[in-house]
Backbone as numpy.savetxt, mean C-alpha at the origin, in Angstrom:
# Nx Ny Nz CAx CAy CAz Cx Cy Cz
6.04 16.17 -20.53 5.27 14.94 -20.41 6.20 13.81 -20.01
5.66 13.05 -19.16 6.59 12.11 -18.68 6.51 10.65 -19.48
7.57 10.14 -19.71 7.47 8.36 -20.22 7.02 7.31 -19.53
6.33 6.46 -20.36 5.14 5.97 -20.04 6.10 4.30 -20.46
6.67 3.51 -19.24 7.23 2.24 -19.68 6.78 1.03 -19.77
6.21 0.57 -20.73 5.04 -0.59 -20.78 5.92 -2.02 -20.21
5.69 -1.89 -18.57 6.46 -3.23 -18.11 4.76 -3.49 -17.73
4.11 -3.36 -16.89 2.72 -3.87 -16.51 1.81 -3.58 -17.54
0.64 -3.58 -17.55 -0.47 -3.39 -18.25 -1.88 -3.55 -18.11
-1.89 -3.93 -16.68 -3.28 -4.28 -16.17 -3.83 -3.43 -15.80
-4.77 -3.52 -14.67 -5.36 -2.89 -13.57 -5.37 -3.02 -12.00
-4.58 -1.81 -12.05 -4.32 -1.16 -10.26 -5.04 -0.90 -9.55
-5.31 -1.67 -8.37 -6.35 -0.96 -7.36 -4.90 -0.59 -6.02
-5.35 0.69 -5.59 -4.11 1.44 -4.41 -5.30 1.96 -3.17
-4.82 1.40 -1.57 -5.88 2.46 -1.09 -4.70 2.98 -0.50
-5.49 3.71 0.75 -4.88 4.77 1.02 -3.66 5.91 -0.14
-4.19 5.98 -1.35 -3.90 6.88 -2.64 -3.61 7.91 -2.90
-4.57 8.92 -1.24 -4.59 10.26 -1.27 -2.95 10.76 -1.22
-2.18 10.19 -0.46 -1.33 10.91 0.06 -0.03 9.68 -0.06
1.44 10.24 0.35 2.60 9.45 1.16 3.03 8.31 -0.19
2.82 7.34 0.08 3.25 5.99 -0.54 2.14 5.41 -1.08
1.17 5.48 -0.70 -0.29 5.16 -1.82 0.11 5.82 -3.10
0.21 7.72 -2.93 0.55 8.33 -3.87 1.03 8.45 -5.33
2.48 7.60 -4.59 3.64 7.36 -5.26 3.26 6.45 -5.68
2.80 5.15 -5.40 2.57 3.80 -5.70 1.86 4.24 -7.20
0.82 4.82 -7.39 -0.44 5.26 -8.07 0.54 5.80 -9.56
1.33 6.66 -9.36 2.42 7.48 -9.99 3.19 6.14 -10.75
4.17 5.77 -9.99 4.62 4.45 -10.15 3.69 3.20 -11.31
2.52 3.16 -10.94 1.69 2.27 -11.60 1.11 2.76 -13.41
1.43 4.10 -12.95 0.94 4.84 -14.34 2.19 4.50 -14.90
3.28 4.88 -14.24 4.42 4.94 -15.20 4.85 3.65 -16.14
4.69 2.86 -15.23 4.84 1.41 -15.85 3.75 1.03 -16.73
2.71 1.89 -16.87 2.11 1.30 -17.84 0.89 0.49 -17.84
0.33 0.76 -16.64 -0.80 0.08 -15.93 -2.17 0.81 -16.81
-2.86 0.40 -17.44 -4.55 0.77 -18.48 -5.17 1.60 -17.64
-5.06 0.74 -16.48 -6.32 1.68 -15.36 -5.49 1.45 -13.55
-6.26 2.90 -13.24 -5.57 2.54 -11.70 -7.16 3.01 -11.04
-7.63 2.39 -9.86 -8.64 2.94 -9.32 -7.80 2.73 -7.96
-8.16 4.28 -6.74 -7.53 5.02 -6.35 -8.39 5.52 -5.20
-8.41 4.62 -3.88 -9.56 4.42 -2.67 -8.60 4.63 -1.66
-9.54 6.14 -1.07 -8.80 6.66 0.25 -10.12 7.26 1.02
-9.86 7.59 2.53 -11.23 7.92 3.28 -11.28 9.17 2.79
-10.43 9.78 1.94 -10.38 11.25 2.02 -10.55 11.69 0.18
-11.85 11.96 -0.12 -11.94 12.37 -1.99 -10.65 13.19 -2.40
-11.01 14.78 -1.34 -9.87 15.77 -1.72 -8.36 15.26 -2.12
-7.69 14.14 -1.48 -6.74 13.44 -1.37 -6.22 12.71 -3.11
-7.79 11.76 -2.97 -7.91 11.12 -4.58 -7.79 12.23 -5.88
-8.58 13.33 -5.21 -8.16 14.31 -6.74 -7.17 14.86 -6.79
-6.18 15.13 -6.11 -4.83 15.58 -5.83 -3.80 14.26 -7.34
-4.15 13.44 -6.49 -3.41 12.11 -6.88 -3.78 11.92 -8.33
-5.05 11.88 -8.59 -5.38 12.16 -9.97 -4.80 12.77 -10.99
-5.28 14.34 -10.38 -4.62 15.64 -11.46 -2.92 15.24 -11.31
-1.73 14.76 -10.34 -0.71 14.20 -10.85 -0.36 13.52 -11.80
-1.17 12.46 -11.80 -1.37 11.50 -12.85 -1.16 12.09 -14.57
-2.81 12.81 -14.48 -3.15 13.36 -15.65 -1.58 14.54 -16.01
-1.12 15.33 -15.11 -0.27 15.92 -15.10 0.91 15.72 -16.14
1.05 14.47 -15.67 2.39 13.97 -16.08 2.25 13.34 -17.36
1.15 13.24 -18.02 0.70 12.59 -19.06 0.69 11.15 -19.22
0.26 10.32 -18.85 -0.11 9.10 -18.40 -0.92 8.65 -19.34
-0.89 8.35 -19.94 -1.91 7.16 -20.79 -2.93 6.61 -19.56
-3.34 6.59 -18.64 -3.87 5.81 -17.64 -5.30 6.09 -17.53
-6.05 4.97 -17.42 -7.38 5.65 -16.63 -7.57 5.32 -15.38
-8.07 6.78 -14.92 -8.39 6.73 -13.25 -10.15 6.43 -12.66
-10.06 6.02 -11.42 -11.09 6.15 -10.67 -11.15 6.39 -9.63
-11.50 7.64 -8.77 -11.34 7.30 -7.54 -12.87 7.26 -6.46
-12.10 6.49 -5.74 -13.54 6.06 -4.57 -13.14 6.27 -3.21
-13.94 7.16 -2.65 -13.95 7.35 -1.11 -14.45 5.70 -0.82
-13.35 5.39 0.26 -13.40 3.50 0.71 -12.96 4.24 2.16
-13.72 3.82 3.42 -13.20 3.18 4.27 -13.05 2.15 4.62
-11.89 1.60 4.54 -11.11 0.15 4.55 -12.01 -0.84 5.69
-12.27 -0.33 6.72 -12.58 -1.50 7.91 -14.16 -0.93 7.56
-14.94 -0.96 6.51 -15.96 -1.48 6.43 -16.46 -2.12 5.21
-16.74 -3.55 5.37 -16.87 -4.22 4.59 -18.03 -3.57 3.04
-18.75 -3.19 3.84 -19.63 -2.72 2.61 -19.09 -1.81 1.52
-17.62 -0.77 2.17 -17.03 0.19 1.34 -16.24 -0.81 0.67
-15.13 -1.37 1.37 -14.72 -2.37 0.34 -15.31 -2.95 -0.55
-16.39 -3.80 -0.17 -17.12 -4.37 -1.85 -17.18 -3.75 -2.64
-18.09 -2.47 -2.05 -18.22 -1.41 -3.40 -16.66 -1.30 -4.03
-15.50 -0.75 -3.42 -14.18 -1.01 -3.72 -14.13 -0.99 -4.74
-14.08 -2.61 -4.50 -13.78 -4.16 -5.67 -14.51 -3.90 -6.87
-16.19 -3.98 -6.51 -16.92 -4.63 -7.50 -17.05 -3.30 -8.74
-16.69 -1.94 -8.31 -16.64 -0.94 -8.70 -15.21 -1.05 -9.83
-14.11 -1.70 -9.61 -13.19 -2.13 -10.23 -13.69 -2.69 -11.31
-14.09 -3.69 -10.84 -14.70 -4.83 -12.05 -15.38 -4.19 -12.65
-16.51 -3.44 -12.23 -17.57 -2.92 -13.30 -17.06 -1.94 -14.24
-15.91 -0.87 -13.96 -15.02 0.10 -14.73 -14.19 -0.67 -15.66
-13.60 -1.46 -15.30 -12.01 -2.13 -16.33 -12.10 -3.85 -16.27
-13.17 -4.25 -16.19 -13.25 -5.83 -15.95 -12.02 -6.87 -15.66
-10.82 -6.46 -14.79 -10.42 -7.21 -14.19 -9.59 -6.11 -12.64
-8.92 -7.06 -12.34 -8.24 -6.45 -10.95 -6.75 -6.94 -11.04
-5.75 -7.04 -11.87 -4.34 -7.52 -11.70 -3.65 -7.28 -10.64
-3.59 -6.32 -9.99 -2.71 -5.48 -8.83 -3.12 -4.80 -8.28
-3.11 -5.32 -6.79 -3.76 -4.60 -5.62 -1.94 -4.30 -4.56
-2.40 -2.76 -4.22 -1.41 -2.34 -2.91 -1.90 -2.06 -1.86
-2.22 -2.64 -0.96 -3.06 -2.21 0.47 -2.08 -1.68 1.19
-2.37 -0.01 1.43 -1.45 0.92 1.87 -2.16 1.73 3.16
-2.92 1.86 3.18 -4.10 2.38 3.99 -3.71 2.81 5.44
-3.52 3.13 6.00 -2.58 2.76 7.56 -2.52 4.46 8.85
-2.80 3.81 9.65 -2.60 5.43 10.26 -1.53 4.62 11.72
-0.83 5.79 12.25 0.16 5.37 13.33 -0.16 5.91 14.69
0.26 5.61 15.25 0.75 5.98 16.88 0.24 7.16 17.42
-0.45 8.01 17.84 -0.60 9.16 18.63 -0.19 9.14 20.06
-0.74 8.73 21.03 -0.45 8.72 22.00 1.00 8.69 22.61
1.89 8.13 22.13 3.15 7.47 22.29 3.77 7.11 23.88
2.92 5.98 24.55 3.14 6.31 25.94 3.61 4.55 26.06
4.52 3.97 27.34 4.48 2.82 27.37 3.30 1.59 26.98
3.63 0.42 26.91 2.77 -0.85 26.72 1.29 -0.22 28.03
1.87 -0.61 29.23 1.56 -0.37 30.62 0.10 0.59 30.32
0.39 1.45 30.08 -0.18 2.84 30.25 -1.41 3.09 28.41
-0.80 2.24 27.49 -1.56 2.81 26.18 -3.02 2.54 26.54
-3.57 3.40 25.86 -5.04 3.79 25.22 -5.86 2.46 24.83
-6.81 1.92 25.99 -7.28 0.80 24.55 -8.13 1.10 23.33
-8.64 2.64 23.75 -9.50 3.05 22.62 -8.52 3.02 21.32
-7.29 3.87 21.75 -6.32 3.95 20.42 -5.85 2.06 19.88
-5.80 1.33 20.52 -5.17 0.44 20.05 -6.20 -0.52 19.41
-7.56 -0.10 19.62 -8.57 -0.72 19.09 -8.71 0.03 17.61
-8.39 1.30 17.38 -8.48 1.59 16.16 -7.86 1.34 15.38
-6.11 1.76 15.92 -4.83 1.18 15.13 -4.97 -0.66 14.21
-5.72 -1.31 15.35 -5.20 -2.84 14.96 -7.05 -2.83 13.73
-7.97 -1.94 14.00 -8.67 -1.94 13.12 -8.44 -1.73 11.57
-8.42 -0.42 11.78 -7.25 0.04 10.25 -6.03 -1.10 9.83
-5.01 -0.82 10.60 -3.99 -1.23 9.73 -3.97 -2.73 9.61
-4.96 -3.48 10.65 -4.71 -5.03 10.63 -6.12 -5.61 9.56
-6.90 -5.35 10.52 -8.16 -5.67 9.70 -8.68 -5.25 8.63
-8.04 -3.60 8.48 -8.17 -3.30 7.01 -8.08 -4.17 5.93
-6.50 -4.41 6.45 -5.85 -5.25 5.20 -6.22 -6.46 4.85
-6.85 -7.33 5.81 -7.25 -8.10 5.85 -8.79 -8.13 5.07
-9.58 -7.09 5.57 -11.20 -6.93 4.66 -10.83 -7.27 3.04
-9.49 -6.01 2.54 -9.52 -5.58 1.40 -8.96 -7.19 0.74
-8.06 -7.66 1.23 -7.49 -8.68 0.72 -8.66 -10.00 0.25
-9.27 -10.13 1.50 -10.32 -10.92 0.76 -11.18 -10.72 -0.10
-11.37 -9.62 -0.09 -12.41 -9.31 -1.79 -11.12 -9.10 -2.81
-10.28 -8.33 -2.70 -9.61 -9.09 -3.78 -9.00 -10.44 -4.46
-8.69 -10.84 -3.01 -8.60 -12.12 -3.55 -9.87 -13.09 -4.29
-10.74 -12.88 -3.80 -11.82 -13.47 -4.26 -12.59 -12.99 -5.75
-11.80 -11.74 -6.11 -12.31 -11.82 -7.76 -10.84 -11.80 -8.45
-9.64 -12.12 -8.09 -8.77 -12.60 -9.02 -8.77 -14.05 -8.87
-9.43 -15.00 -7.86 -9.48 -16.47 -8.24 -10.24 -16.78 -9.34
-11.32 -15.46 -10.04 -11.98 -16.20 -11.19 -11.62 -15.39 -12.38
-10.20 -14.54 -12.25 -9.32 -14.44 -13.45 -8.89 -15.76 -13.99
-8.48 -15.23 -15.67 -7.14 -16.11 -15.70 -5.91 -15.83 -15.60
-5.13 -17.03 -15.49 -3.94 -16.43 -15.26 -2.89 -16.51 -16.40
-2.28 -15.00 -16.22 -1.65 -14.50 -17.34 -0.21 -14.15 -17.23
0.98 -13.96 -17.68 1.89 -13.67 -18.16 2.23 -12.12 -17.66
3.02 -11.23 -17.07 3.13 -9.68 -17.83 3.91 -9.55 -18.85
4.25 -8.50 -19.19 4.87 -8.64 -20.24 6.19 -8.76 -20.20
6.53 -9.03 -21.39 7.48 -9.36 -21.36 8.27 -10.99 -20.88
7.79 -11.35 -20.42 8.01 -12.76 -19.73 6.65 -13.82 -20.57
7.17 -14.84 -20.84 6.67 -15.67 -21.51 6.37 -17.65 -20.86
7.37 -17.64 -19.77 7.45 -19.08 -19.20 6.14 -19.15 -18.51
5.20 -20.18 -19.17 3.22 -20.25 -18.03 3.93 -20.83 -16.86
4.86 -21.21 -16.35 4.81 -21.15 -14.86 4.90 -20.55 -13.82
4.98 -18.84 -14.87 5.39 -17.60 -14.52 3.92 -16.69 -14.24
2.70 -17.48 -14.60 1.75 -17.00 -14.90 0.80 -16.22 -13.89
-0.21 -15.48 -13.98 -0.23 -15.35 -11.94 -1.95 -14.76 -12.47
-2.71 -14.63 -11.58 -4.37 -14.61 -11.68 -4.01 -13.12 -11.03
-3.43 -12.70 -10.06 -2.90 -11.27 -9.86 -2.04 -11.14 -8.62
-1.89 -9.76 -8.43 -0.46 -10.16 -7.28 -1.33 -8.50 -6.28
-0.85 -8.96 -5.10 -1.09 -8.10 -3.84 0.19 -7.86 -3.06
-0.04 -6.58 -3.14 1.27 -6.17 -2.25 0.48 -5.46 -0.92
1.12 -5.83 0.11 0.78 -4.82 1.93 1.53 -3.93 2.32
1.63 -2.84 2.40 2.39 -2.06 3.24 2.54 -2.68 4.59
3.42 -2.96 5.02 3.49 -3.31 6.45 4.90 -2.40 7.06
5.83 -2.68 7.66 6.84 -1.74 8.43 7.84 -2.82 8.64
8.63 -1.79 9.12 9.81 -2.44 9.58 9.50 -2.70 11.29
8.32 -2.10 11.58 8.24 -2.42 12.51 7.45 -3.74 12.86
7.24 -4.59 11.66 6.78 -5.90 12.06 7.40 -6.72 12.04
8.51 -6.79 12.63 9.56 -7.48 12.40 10.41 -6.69 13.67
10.76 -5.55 13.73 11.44 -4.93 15.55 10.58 -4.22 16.20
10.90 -3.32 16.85 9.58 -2.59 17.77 10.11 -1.09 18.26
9.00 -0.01 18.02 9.54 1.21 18.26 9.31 1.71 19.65
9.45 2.18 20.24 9.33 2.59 21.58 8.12 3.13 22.02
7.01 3.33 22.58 6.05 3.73 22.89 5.12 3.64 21.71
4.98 2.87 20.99 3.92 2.78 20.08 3.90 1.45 19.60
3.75 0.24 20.74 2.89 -0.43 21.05 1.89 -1.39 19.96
0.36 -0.60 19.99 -0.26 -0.66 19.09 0.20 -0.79 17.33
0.63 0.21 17.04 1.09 0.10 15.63 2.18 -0.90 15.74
3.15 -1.18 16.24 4.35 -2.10 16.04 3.42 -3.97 16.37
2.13 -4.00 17.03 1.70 -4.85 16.82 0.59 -5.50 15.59
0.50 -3.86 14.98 -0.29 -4.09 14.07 0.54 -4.31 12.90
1.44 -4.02 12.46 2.39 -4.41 11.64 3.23 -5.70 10.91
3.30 -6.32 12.59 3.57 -7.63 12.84 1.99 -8.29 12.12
1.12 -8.21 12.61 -0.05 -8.83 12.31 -0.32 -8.71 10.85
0.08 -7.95 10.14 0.44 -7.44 8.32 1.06 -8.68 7.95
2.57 -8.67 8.54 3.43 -10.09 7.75 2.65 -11.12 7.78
1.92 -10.95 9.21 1.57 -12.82 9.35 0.20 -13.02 8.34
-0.82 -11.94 8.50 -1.43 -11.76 7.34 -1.35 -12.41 5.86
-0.22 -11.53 5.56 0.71 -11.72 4.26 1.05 -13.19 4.12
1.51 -14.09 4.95 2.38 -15.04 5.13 1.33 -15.82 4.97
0.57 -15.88 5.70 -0.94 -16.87 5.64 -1.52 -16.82 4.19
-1.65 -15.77 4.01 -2.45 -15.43 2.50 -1.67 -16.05 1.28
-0.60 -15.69 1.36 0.33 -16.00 0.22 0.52 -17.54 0.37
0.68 -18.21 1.37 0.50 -19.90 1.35 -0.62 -20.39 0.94
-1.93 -19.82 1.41 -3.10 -20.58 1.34 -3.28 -20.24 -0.30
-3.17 -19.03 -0.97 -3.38 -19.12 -2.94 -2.55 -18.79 -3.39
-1.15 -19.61 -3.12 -0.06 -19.52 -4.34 -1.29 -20.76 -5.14
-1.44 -21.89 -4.59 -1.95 -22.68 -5.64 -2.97 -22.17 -6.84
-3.23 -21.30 -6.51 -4.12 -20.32 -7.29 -3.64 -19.11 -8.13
-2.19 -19.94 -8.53 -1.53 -18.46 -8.74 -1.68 -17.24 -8.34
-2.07 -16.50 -7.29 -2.23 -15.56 -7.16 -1.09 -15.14 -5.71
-0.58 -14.40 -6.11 1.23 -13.92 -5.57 0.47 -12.55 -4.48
1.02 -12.66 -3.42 0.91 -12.16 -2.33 1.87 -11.60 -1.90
2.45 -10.41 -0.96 3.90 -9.86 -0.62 3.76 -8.61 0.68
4.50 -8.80 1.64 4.60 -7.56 1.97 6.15 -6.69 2.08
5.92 -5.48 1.82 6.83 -4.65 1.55 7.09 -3.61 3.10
7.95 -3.79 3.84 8.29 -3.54 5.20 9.28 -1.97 5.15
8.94 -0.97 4.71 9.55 0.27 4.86 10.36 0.55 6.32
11.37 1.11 6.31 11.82 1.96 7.70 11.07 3.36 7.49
11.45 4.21 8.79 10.79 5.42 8.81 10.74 6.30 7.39
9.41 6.66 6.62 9.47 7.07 5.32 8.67 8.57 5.85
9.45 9.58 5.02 8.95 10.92 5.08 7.46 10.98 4.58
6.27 11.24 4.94 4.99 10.76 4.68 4.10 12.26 5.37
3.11 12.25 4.79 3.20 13.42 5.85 1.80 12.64 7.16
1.97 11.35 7.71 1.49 10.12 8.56 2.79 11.10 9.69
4.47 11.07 9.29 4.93 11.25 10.31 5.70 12.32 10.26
5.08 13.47 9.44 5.01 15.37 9.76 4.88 15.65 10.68
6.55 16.81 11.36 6.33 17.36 12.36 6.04 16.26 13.82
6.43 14.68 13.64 6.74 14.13 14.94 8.05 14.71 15.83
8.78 15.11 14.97 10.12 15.71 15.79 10.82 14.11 16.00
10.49 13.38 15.11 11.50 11.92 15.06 12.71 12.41 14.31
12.71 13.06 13.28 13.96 13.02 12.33 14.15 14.45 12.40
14.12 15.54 13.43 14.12 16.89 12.87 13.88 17.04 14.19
15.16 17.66 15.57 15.16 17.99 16.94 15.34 19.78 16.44
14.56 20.59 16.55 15.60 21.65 16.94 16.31 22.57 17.69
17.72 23.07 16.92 18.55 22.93 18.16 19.18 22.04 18.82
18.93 20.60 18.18 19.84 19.27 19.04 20.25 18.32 17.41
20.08 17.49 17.41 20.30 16.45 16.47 18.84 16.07 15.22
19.46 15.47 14.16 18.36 15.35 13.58 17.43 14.32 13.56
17.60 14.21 14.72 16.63 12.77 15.35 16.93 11.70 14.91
16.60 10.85 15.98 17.09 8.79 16.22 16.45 8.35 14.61
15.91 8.92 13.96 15.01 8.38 12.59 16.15 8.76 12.28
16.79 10.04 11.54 17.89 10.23 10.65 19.17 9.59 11.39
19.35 9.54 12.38 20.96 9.41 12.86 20.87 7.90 12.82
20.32 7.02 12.85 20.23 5.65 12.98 20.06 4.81 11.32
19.96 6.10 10.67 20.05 5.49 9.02 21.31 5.80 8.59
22.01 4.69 7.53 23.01 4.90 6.77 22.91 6.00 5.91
21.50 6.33 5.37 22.04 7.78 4.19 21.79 8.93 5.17
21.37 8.87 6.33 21.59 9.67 7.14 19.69 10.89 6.92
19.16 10.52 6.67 17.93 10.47 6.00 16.84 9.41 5.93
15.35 10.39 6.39 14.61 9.43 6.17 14.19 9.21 4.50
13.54 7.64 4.52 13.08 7.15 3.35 12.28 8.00 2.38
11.68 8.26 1.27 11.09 8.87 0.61 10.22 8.21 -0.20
8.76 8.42 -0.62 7.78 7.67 -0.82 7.77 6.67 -1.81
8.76 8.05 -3.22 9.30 7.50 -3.99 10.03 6.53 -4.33
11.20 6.14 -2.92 11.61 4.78 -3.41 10.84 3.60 -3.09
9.71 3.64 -2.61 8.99 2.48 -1.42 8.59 2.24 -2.61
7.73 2.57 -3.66 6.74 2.55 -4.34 7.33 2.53 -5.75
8.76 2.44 -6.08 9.74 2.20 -7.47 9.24 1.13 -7.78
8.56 1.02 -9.21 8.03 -0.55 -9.60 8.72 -0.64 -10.66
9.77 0.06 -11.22 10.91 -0.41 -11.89 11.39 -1.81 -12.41
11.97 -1.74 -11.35 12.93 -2.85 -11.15 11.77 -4.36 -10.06
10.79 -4.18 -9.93 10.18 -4.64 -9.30 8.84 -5.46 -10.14
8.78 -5.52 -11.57 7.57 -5.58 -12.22 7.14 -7.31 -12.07
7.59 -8.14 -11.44 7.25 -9.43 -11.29 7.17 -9.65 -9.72
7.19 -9.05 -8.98 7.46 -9.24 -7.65 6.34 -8.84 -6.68
């Protein structure tokens, strides 16, 4: 049975949950000590995977999970209000949700069908989910976690985005996603100005290439017969990222 470290104590909402860094996040959230996590991916099979981990490891936690597709508003509400109605508040939201690149062909030449989906999902997703959450932690109060005691420390709840490292540089033939990414920070950046006054703490968290299985079998980090690809050879540990460290809420429980 695994230890259960009471740094949080609220309630987790994670989408994209099924799989990768949602996963972990979910794992992560139990560990620290989170009451309840509810656990929204397009995919159920995914959520019960993530679940029975949970329960696995012995978690004090309660779960929920909800088939959500992110870019429609009506799944989101349900989302949210499905939150509220299970554990009557929402402390911590991770909008993780995200799909990448297929095509991988110049600017010139991309897909507008693909780039209409990409900037759907990963931009507007985040964007749907954020406003319903934001909009039922403005009529929290705002509280303390533990451990920390200064009320100027106090927060109505905090949102974290998956966004990339690619919103911030740009990968080669994938276009679409490296613009949807970018559109995450600024997201983030907007959001987090317009309700700090509202205590409510906003963030995005910008990964390099993370082993996921989003980028299984691209042949980015794994040539064979040649090198272990521009993903591994271009990192210092010589290795891609792992879900597990994206999603360490450790050392991270105020942030």
């Amino acid at each position: 049975m695994s230890a259960q470290v009471k740094t949080l104590n609220g309630v987790a909402l994670v989408t994209g949950a099924g799989s990768g860094i949602g996963r972990q996040l979910c794992l992560a959230y139990a560990q620290v000590g989170c009451r309840a996590i509810v656990l929204a991916d397009i995919k159920i099979d995914g959520i019960n995977e993530t679940i029975s981990l949970i329960k696995a490891r012995g978690y004090a936690t309660q779960t929920l999970g909800l088939e959500t597709d992110v870019t429609d508003m009506v799944s989101v509400k349900h989302m949210v209000s499905e939150t509220i109605s299970a554990f009557g508040s929402l402390d911590y939201a991770a909008n993780v949700a995200g799909i990448t690149a297929t095509a991988r062909v110049p600017t010139a030449i991309y897909p507008h069908e693909e780039y209409d989906k990409i900037l759907e999902i990963n931009t507007k997703g985040v964007l749907i989910c954020m406003q319903q959450q934001i909009q039922v932690m403005q009529k929290q109060d705002a509280t303390c976690t533990p451990g920390i005691d200064n009320p100027l420390r106090a927060q109505r709840g905090s949102i974290v985005n998956i966004a990339s490292i690619t919103g911030f540089a740009a990968l080669q033939n994938m276009m679409p996603y490296n613009v949807s990414k970018h559109a995450v920070i600024g997201l983030t950046k907007s959001a987090a100005i317009d309700h700090a006054p509202q205590e409510i703490r906003i963030n995005a968290v910008c990964p390099g290439m993370t082993e996921t299985p989003m980028v299984a079998g691209r042949k980015i980090y794994t040539v064979p017969g040649k090198s272990r690809g521009w993903a591994v050879e271009g990192n210092g540990k010589q290795r891609l990222a792992i879900p597990e460290e994206i999603a360490d809420l450790r050392s991270m429980r105020d942030t």
